[in-house]
DRENMAR-238436 format. One record per atom (N, C-alpha, C): residue number from 0; residue in one letter; atom name; x negated, y, z. Coordinates in nm, 3 decimals, always signed. Atoms other than C-alpha are relative to their C-alpha. Example, Ala and Ser with C-alpha at 12.3 -4.5 7.8 and 13.67 -1.06 7.14 Angstrom:
2
[0 'A' 'N' [-0.089 -0.119 +0.000]] [0 'A' 'CA' [-1.230 -0.450 +0.780]] [0 'A' 'C' [-0.090 +0.120 +0.000]] [1 'S' 'N' [+0.082 -0.119 -0.006]] [1 'S' 'CA' [-1.367 -0.106 +0.714]] [1 'S' 'C' [+0.077 +0.109 +0.073]] 
END
This chain:
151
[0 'X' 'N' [+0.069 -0.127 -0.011]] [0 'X' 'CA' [+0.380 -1.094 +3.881]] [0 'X' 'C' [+0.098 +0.112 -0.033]] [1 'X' 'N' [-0.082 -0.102 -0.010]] [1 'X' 'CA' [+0.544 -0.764 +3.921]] [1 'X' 'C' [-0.011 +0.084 -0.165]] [2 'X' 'N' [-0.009 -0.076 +0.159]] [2 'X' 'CA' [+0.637 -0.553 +3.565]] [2 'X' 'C' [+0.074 +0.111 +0.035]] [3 'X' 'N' [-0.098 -0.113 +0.038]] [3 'X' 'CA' [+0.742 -0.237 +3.477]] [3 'X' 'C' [+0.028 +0.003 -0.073]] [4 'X' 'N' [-0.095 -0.007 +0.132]] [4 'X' 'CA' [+1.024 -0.221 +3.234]] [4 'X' 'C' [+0.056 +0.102 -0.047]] [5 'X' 'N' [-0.101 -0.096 +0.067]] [5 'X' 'CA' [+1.177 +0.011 +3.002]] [5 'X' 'C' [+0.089 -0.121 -0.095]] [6 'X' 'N' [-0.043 +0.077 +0.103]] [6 'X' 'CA' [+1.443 -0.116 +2.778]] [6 'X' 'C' [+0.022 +0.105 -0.115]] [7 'X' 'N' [+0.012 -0.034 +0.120]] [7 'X' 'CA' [+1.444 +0.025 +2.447]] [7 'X' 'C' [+0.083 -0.072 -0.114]] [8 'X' 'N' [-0.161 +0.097 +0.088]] [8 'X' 'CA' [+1.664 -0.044 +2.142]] [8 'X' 'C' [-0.101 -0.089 -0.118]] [9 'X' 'N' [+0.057 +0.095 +0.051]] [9 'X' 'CA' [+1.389 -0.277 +2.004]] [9 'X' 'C' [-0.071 -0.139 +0.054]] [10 'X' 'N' [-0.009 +0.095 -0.137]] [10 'X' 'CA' [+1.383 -0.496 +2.319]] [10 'X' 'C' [-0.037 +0.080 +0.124]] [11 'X' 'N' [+0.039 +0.005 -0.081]] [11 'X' 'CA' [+1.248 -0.488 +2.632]] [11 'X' 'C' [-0.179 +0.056 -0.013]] [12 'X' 'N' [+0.175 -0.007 -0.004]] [12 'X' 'CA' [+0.855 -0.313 +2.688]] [12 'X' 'C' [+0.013 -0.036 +0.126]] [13 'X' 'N' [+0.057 +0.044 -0.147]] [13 'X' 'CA' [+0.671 -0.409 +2.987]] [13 'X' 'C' [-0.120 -0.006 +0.025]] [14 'X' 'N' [+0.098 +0.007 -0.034]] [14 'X' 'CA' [+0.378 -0.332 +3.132]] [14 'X' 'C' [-0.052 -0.087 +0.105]] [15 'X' 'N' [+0.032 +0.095 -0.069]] [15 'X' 'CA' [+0.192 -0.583 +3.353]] [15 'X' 'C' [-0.148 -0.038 +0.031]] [16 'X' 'N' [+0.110 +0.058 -0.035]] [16 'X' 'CA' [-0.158 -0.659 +3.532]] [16 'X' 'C' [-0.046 -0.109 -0.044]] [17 'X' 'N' [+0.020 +0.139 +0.057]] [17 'X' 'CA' [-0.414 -0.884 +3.396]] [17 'X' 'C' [-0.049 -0.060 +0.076]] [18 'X' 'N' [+0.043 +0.093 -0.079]] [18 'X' 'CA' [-0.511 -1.125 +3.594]] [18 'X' 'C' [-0.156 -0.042 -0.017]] [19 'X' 'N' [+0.172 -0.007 -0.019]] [19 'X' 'CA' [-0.874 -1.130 +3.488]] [19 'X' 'C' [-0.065 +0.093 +0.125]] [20 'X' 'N' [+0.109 -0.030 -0.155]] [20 'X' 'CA' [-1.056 -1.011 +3.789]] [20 'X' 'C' [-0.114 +0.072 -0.072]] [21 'X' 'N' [+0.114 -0.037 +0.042]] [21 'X' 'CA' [-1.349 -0.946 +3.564]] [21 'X' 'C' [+0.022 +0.149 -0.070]] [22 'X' 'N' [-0.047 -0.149 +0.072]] [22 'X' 'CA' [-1.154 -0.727 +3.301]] [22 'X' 'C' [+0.144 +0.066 +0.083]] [23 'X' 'N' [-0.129 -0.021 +0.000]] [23 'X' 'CA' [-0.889 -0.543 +3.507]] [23 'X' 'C' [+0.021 +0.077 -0.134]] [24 'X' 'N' [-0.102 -0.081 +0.080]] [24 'X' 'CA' [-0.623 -0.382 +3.336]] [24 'X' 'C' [+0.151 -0.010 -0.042]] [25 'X' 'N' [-0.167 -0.021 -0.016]] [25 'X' 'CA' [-0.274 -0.343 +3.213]] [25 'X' 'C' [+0.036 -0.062 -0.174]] [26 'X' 'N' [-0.050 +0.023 +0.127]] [26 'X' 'CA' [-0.109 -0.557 +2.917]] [26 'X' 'C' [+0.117 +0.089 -0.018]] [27 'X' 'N' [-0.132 -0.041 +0.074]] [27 'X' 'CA' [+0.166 -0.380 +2.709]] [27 'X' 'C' [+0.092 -0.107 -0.089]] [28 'X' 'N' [-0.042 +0.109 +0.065]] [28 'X' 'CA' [+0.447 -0.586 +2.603]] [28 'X' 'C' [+0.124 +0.006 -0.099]] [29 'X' 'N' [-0.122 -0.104 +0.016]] [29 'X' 'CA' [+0.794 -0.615 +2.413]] [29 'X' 'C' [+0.039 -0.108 +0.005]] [30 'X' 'N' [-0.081 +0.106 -0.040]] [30 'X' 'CA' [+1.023 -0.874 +2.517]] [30 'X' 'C' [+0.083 +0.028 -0.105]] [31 'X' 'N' [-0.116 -0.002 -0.013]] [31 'X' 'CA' [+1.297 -0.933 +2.299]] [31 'X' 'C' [+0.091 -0.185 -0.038]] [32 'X' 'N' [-0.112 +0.155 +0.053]] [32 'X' 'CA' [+1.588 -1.198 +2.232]] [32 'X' 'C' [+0.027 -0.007 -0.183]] [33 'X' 'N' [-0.067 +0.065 +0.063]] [33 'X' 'CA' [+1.609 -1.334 +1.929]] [33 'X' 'C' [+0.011 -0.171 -0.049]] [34 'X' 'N' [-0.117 +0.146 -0.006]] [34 'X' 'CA' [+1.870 -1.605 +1.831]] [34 'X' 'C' [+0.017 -0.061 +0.083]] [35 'X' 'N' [-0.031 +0.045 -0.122]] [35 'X' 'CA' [+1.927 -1.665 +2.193]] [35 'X' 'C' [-0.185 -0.020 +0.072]] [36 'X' 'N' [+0.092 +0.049 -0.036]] [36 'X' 'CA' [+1.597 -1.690 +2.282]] [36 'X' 'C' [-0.181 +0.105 +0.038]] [37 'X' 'N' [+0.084 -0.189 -0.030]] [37 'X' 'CA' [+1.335 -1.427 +2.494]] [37 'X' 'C' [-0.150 -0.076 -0.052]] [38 'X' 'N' [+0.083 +0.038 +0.079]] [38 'X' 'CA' [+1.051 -1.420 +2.280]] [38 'X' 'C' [-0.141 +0.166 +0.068]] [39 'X' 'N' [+0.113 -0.108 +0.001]] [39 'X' 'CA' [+0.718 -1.149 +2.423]] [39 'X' 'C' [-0.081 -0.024 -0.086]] [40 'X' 'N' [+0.126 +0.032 +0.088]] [40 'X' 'CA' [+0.460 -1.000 +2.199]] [40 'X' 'C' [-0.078 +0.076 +0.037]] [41 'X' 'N' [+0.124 -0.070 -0.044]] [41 'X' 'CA' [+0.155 -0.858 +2.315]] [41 'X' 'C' [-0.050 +0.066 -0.115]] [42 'X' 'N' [+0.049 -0.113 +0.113]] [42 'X' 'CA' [+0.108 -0.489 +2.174]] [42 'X' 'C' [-0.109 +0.043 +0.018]] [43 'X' 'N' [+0.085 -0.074 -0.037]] [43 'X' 'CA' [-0.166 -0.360 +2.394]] [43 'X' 'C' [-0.067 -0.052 +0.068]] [44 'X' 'N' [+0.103 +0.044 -0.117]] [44 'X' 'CA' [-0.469 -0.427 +2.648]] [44 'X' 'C' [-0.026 +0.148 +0.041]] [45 'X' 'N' [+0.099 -0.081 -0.041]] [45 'X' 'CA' [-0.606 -0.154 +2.810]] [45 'X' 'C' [-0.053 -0.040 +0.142]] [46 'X' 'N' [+0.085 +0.036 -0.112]] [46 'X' 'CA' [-0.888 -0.240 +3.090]] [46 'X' 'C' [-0.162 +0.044 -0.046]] [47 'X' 'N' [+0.103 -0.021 -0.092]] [47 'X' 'CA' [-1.219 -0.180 +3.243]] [47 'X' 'C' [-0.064 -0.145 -0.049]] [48 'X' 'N' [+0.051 +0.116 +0.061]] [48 'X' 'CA' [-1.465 -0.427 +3.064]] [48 'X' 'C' [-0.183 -0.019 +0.120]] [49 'X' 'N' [+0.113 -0.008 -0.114]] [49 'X' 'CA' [-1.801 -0.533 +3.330]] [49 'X' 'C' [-0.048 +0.058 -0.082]] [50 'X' 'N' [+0.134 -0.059 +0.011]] [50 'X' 'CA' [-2.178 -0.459 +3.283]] [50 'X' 'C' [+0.004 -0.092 -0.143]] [51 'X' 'N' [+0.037 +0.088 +0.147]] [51 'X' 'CA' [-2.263 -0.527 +2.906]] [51 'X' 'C' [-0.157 +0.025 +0.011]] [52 'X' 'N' [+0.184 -0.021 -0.042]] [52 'X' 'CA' [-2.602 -0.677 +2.947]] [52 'X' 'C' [-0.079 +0.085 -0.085]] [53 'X' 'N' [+0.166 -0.092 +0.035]] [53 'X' 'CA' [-2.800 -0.489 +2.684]] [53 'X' 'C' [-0.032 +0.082 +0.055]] [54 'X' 'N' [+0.023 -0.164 -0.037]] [54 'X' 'CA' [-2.746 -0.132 +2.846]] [54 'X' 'C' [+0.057 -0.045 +0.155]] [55 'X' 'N' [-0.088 -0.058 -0.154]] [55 'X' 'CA' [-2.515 -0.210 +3.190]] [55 'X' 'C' [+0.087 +0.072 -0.024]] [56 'X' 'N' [-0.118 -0.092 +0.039]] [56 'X' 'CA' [-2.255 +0.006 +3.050]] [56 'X' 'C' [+0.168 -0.065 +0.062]] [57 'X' 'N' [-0.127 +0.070 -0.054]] [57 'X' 'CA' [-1.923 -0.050 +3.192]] [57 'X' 'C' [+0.109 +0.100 -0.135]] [58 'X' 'N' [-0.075 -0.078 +0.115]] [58 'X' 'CA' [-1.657 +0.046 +2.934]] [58 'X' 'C' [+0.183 +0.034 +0.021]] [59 'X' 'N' [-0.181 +0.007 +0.015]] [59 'X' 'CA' [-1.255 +0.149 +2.939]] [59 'X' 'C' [+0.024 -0.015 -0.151]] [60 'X' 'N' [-0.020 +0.069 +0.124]] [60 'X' 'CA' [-1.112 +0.019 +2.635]] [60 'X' 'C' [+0.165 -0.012 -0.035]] [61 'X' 'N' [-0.145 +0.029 +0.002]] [61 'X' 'CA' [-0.773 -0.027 +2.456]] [61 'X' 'C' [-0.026 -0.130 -0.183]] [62 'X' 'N' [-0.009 +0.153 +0.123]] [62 'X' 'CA' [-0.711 -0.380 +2.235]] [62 'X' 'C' [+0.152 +0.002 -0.033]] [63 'X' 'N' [-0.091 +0.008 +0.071]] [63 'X' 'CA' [-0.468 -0.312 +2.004]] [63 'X' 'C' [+0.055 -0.133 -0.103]] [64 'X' 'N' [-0.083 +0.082 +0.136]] [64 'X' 'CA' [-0.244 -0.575 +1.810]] [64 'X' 'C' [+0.018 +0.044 -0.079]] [65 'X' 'N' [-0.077 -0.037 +0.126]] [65 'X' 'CA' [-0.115 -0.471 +1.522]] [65 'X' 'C' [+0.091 -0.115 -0.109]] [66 'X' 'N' [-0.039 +0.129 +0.098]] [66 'X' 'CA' [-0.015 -0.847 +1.368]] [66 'X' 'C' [-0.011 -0.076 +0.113]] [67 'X' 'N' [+0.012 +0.101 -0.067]] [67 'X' 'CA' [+0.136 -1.032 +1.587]] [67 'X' 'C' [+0.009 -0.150 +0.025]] [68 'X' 'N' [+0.038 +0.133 +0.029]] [68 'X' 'CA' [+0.069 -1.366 +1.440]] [68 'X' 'C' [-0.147 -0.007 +0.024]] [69 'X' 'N' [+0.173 +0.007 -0.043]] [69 'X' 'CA' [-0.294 -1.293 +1.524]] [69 'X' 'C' [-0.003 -0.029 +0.125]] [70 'X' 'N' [+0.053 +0.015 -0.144]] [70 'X' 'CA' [-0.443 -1.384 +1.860]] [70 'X' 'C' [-0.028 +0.088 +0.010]] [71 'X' 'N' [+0.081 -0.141 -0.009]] [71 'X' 'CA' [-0.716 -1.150 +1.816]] [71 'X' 'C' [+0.064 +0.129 -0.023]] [72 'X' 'N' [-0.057 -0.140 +0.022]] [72 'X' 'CA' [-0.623 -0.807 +1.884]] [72 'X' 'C' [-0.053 +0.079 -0.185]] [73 'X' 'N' [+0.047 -0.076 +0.096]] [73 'X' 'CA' [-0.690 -0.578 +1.539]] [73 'X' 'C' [-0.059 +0.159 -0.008]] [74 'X' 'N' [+0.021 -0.103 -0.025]] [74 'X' 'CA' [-0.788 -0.282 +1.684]] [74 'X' 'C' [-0.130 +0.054 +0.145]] [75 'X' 'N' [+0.116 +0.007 -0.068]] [75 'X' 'CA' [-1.061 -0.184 +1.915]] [75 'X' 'C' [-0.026 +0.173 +0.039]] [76 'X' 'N' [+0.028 -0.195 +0.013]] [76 'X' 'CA' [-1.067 +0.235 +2.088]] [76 'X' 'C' [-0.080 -0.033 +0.157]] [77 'X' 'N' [+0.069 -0.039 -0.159]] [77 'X' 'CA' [-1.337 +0.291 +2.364]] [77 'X' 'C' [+0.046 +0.134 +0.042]] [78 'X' 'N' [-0.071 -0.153 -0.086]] [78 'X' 'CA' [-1.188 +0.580 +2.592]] [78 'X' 'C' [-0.143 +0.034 +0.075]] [79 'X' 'N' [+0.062 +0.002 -0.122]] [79 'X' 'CA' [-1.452 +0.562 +2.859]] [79 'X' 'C' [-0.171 -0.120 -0.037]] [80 'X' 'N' [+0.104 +0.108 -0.015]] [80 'X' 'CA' [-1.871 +0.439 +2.877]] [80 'X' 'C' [-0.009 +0.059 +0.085]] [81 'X' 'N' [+0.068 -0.052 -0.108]] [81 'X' 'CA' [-2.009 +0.442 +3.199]] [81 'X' 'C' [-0.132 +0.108 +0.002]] [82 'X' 'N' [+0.110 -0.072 +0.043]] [82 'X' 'CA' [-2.241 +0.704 +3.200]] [82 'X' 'C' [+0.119 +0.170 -0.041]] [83 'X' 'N' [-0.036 -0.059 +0.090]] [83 'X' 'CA' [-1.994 +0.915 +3.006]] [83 'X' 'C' [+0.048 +0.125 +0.100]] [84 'X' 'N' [-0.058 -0.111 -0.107]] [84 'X' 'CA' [-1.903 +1.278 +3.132]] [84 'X' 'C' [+0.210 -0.019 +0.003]] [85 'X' 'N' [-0.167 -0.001 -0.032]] [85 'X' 'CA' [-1.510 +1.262 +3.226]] [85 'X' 'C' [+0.056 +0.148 -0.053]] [86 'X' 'N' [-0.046 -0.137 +0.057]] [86 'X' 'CA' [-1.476 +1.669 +3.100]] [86 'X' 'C' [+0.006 -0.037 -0.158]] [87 'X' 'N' [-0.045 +0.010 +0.147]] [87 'X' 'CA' [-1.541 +1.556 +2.784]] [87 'X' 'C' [+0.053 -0.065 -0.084]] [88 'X' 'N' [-0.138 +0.094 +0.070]] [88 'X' 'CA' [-1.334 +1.243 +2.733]] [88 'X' 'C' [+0.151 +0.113 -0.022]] [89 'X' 'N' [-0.124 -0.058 -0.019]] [89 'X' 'CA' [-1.055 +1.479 +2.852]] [89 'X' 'C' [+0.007 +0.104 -0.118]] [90 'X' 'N' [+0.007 -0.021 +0.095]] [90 'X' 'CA' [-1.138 +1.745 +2.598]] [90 'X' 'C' [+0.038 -0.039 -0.108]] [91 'X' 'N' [-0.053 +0.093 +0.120]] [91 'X' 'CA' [-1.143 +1.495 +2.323]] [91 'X' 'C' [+0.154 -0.032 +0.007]] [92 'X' 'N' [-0.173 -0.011 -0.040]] [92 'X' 'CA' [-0.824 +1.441 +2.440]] [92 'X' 'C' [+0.120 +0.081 -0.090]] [93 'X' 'N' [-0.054 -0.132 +0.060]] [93 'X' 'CA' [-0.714 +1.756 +2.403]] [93 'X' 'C' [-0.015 +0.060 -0.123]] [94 'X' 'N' [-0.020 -0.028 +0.152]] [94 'X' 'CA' [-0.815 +1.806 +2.077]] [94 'X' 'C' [+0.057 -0.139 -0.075]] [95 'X' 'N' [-0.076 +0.056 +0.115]] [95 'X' 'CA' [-0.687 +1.494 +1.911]] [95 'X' 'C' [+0.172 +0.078 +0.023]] [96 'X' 'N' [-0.150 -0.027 +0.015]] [96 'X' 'CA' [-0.346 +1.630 +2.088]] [96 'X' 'C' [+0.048 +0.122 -0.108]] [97 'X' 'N' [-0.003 -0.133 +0.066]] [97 'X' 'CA' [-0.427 +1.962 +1.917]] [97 'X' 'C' [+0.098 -0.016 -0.138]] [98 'X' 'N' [-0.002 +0.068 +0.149]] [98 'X' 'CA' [-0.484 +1.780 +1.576]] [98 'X' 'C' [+0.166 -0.039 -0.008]] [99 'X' 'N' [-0.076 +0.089 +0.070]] [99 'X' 'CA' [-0.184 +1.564 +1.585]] [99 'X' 'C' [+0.137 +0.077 -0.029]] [100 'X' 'N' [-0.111 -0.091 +0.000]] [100 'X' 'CA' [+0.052 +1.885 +1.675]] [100 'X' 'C' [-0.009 +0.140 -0.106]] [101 'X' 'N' [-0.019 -0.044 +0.106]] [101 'X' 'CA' [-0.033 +1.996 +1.349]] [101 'X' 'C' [-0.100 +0.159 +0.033]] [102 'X' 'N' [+0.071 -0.080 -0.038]] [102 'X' 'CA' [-0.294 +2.306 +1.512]] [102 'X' 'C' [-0.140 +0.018 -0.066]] [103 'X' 'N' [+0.103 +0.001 +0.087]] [103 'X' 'CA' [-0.599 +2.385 +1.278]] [103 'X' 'C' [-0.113 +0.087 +0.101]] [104 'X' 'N' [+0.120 -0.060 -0.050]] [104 'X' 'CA' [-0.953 +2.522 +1.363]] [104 'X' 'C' [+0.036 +0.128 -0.054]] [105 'X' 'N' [+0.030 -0.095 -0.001]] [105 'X' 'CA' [-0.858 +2.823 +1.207]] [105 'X' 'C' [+0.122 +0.105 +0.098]] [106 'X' 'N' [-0.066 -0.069 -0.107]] [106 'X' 'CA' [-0.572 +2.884 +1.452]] [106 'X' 'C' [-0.050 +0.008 +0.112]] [107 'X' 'N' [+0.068 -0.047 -0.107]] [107 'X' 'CA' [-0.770 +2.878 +1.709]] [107 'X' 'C' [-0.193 +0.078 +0.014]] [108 'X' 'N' [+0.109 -0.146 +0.069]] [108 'X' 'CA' [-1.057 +3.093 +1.583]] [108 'X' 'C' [+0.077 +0.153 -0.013]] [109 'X' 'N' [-0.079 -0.108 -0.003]] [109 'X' 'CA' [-0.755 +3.337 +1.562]] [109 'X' 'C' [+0.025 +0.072 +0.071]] [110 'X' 'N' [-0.066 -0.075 -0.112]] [110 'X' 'CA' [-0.618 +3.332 +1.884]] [110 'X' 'C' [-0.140 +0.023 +0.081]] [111 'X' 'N' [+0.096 -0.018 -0.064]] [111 'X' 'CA' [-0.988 +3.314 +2.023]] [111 'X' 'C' [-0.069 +0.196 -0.048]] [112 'X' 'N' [+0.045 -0.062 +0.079]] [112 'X' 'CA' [-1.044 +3.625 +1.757]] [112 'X' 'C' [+0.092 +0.148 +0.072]] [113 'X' 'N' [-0.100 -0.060 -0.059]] [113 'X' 'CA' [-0.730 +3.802 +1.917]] [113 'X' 'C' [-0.008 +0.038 +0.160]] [114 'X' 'N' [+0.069 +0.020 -0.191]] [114 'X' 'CA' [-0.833 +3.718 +2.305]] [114 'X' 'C' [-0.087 +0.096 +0.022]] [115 'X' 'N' [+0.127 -0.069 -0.036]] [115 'X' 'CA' [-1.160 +3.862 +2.238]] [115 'X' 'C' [+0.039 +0.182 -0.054]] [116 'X' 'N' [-0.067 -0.122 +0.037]] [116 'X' 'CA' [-0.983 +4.197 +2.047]] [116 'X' 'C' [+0.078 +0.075 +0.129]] [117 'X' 'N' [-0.054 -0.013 -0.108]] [117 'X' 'CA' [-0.742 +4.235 +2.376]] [117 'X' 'C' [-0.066 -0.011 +0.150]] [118 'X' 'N' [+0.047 +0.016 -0.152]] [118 'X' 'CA' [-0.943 +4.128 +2.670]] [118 'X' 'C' [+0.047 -0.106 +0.032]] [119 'X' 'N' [-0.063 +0.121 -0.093]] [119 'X' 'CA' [-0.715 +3.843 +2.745]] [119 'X' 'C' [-0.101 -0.136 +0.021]] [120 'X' 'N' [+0.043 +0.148 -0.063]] [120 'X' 'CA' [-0.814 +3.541 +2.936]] [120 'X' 'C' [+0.041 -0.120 +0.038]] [121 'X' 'N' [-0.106 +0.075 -0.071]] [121 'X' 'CA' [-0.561 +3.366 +3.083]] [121 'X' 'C' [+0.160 +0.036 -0.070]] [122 'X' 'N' [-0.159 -0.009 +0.032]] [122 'X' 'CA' [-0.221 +3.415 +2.887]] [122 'X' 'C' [+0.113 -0.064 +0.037]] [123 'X' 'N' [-0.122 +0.073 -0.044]] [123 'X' 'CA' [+0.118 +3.360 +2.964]] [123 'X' 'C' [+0.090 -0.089 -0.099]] [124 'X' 'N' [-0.042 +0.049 +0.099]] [124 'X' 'CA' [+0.265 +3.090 +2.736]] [124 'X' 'C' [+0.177 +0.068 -0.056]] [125 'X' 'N' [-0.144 -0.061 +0.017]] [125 'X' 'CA' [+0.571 +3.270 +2.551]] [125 'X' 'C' [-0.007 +0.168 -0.001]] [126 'X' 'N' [-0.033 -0.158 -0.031]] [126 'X' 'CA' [+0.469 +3.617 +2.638]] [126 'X' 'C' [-0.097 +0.087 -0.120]] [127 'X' 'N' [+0.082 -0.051 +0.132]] [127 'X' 'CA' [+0.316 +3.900 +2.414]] [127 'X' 'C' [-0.188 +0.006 +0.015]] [128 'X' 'N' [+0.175 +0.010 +0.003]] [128 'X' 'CA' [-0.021 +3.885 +2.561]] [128 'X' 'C' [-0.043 -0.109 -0.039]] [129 'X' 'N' [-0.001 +0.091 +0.100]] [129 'X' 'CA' [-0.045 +3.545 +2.364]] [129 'X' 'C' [-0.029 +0.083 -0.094]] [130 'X' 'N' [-0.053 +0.007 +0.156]] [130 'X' 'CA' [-0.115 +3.539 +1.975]] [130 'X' 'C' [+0.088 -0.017 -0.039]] [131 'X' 'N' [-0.147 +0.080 +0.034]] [131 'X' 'CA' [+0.102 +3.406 +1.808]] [131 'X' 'C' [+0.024 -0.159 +0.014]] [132 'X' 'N' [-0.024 +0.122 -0.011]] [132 'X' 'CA' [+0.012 +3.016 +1.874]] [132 'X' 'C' [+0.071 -0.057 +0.134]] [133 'X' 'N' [-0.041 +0.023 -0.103]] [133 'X' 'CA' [+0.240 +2.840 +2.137]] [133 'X' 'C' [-0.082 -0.080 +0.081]] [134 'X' 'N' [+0.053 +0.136 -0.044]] [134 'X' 'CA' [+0.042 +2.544 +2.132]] [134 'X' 'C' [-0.168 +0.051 +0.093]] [135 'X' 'N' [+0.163 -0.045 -0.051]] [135 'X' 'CA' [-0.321 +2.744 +2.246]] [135 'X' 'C' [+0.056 +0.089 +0.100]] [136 'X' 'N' [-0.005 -0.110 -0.079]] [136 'X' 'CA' [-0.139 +2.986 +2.501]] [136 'X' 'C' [-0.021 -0.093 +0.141]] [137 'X' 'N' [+0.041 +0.093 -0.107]] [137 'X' 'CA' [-0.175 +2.702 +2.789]] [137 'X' 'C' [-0.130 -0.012 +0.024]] [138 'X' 'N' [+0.108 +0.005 -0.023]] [138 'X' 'CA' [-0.517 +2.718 +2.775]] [138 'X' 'C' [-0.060 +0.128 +0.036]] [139 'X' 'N' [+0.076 -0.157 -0.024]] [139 'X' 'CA' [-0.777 +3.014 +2.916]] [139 'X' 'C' [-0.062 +0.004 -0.133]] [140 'X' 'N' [+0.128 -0.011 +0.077]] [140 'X' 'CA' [-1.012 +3.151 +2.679]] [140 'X' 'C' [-0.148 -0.079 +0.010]] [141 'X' 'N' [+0.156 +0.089 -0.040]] [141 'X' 'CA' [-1.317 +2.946 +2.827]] [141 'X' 'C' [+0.054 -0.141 -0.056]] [142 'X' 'N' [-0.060 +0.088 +0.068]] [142 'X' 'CA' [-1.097 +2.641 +2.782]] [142 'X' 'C' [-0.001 -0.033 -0.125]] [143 'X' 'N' [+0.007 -0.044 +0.146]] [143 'X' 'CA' [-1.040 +2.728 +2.426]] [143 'X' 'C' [-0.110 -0.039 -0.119]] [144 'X' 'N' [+0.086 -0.045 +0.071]] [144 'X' 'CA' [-1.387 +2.812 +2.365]] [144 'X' 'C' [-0.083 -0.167 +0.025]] [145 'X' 'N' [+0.064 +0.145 +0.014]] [145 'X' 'CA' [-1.481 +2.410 +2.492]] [145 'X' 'C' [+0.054 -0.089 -0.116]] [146 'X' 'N' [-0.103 +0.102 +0.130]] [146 'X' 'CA' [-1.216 +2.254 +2.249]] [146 'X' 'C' [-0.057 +0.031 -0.110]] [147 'X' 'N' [+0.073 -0.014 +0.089]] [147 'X' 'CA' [-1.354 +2.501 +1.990]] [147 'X' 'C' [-0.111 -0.029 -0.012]] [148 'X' 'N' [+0.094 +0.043 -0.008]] [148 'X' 'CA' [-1.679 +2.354 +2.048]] [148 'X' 'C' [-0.027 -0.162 -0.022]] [149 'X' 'N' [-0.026 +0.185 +0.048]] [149 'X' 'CA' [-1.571 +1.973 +2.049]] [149 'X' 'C' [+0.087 -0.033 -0.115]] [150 'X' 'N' [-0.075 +0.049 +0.151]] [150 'X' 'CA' [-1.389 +2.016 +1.697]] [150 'X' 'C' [-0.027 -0.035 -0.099]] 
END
């Protein structure tokens, strides 16, 4: 079966189709050699799980390892239920990226505070019709005002 490889200075990753039919999806892997000898360990799952009989829900999913003397994955993140609106996975999204780039609710109460002081709507990232955040000038004000709403 066909892989995509990076090599990396902690072996080999590789992504790769699963062959379940039922669950597609894509293993994550990391090949490496040691003491002469190519050794993979399965870091990731992510796939498309069927109809779960109680509800019919179809789910996207990611099965994390974390110990890879375990079989069982240790980790468990639903991305996706059927049913689910797609604006607001993406959102969520966008705010954990917010979160993780160190961006608080009250910086963006600021620049929303600033927007609404100016008129702006649409800013140019870098320019003075911005606040002062780099990280919120990519977004419109409506934008903004959904993230500030899913925080």
């Amino acid at each position: 079966m066909d892989r995509i490889k990076i090599n990396t200075v902690f072996g080999t990753l590789f992504a790769q189709v699963s062959s379940d039919p039922t669950y597609p999806g894509i293993f994550i892997c990391l090949e490496q050699d040691i003491n002469g000898e190519l050794h993979e360990t399965q870091l990731a799952l992510i796939e498309a799980t069927p109809d779960n009989p109680s509800d019919g829900a179809h789910t996207l999913r990611a099965m994390i390892w974390g110990d890879a003397d375990l079989e069982d994955s240790t980790k468990e993140i639903h991305y996706l239920t059927s049913g689910d609106n797609a604006d607001e996975f993406i959102t969520r999204v966008e705010v954990s990226k917010l979160k993780s780039a160190g961006v608080t609710m009250k910086q963006i109460e600021d620049e929303l505070e600033y927007r609404g002081n100016t008129g702006i709507e649409a800013p140019e990232p870098g320019s003075v019709t911005c606040g002062w955040d780099d990280d919120l000038c990519r977004y419109t004000t409506a934008r903004l005002e959904e993230i500030r709403a899913a925080w």
